[in-house]
N, C-alpha and C positions, 0 to 999 in steps of 0.2 A: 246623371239624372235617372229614377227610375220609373221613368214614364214612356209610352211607347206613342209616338205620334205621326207611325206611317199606317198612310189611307186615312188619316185625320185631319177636315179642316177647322183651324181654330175660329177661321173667321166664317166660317158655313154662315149663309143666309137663305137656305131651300124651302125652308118654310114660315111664310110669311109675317102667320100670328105668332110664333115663338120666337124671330127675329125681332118684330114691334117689342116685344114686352119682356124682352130682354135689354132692349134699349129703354125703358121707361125704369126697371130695376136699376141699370148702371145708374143712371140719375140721380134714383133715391139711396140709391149705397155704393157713390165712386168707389170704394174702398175694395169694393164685389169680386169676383174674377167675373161673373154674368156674361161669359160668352159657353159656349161650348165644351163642355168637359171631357177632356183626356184619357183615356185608358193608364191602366196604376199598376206597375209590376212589372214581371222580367220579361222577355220575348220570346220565350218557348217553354211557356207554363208548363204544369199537368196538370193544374186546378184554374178553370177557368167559369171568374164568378159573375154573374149576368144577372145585374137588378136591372130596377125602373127606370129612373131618371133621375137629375140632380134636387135636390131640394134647395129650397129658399135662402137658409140658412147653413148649408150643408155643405154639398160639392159648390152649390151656385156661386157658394161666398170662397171657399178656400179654394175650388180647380181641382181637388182631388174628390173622388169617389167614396161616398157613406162617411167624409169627414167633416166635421163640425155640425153632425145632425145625432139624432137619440136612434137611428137605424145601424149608423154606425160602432156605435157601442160594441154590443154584444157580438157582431160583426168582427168587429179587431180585436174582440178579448177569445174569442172561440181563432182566431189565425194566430195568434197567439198561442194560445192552448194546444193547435197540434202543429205546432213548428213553422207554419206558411208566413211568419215575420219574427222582427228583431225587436218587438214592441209591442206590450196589450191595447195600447189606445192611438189613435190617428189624430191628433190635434190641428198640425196644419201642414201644407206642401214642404215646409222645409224645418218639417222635426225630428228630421234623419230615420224615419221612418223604413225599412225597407223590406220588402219582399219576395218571399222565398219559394220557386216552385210553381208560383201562384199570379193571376194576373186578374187586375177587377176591370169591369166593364160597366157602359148602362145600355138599354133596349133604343133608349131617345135620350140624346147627348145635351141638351138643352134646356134647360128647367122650362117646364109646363105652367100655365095661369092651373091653379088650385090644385098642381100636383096630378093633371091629368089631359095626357095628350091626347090627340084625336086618331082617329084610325091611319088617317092619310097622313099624318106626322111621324106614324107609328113605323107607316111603311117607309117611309121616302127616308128614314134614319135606317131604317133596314141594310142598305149597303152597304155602312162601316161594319154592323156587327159580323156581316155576311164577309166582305172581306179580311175581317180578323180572327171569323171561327173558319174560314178555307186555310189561313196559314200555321194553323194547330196540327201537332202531331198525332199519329196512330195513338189510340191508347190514353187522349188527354180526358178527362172527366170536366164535362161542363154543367156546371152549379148557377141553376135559374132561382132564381128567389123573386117569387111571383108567377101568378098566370099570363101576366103578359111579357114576363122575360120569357117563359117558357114557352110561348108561342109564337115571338120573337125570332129563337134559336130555330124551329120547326120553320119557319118560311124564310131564314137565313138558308136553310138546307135543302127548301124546295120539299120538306116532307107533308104527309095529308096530317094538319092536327087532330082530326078525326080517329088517327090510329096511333096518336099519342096521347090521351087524357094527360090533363094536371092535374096532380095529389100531391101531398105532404107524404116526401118521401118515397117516389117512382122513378122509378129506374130505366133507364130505355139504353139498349146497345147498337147504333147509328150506325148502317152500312160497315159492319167491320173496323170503325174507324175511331167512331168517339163514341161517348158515354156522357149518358144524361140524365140526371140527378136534379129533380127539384123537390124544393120546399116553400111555404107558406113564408111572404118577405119578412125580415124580421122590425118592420116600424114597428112604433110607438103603439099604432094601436093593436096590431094584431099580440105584441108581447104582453100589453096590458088588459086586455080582455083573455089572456091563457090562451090565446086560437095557436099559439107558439110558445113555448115553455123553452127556457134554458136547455131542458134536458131534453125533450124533441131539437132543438136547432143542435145540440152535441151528437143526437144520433145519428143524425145527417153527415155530419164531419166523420164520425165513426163508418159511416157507411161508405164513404167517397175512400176512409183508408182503407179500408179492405177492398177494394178496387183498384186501388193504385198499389197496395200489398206493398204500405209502406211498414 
């Protein structure tokens, strides 16, 4: 398997409204995974990539991470592009998909009512990412895609976001330890309004290698 499911529970119910309506999704699409999504990739990444949440359609449906949604895309064709897979596209959890180097995560493991959790969902999921960016090595570079992964990771570490702004494309070097690299998520809407171009999301991967001085 190349999924990592320690400090993960699949059956987590801590929060209440994403529990309910989670349970109301399974209904309307037994077919769903619509519990809890999993962490995707090796267990001692260098690239560790931290979005939102699952989508409807997306992780909600398949159990893996930016798969079966339009975020996903560009996503697996840019890990693709600098060698962090065996495959330009993510299709579904068992399309021999696998990953190189690199591990995907989300901020809130449980798809959100209209794609957007609340503060207190935000935090009380905090514990997984907080326990899986403590088990990361010297040196890993962590890839936030969004302001709220990126702020996310900054109270997974106990740091003041105040003396971390999010930008497209900010770099911050963590207690010696990690490296933190965000950019603008790459959904639907932010590539179709240009707020994210192909060629900004490649210079982000370009920037994460010259840090890893692969």
């Amino acid at each position: 398997m190349n999924e990592i499911t320690t400090d993960f529970d699949l059956d987590c119910r801590a929060c209440p409204r994403l529990a309910n309506f989670l349970d109301a999704v399974a209904k309307d699409y037994p077919d769903y995974h619509a519990r809890p999504v999993p962490q995707f990739g090796v267990k001692n990444p260098k690239l560790l990539i931290v979005g939102l949440a699952p989508g409807l359609h997306g992780a909600n449906a398949t159990g893996r991470p930016f798969t079966g949604d339009y975020a996903g895309i560009i996503l697996y064709e840019m890990l693709y592009k600098f060698n962090y897979s065996n495959r330009p596209e993510s299709i579904s959890s068992d399309d021999k998909l696998k990953l190189k180097q690199c591990r995907i995560t989300n901020a809130v493991k449980c798809l959100p009512p209209e794609n957007k959790p609340t503060g207190d969902e935000i935090k009380t999921c905090n514990v997984y990412l907080k326990n899986e960016i403590n088990g990361l090595k010297k040196g890993t570079v962590i890839l936030a895609l969004g302001g709220i992964a990126h702020k996310s990771v900054l109270r997974a570490l106990n740091l003041k976001q105040s003396e971390y702004p999010f930008g497209h494309g900010t770099e911050y070097h963590l207690d010696d330890k990690l490296i933190l690299v965000s950019s603008y998520h790459c959904s639907r809407y932010n590539t179709s309004t240009k707020r994210l171009t192909p060629d900004m999301f490649e210079n982000v991967f370009k920037q994460i290698d010259v840090l890893l001085e692969r």
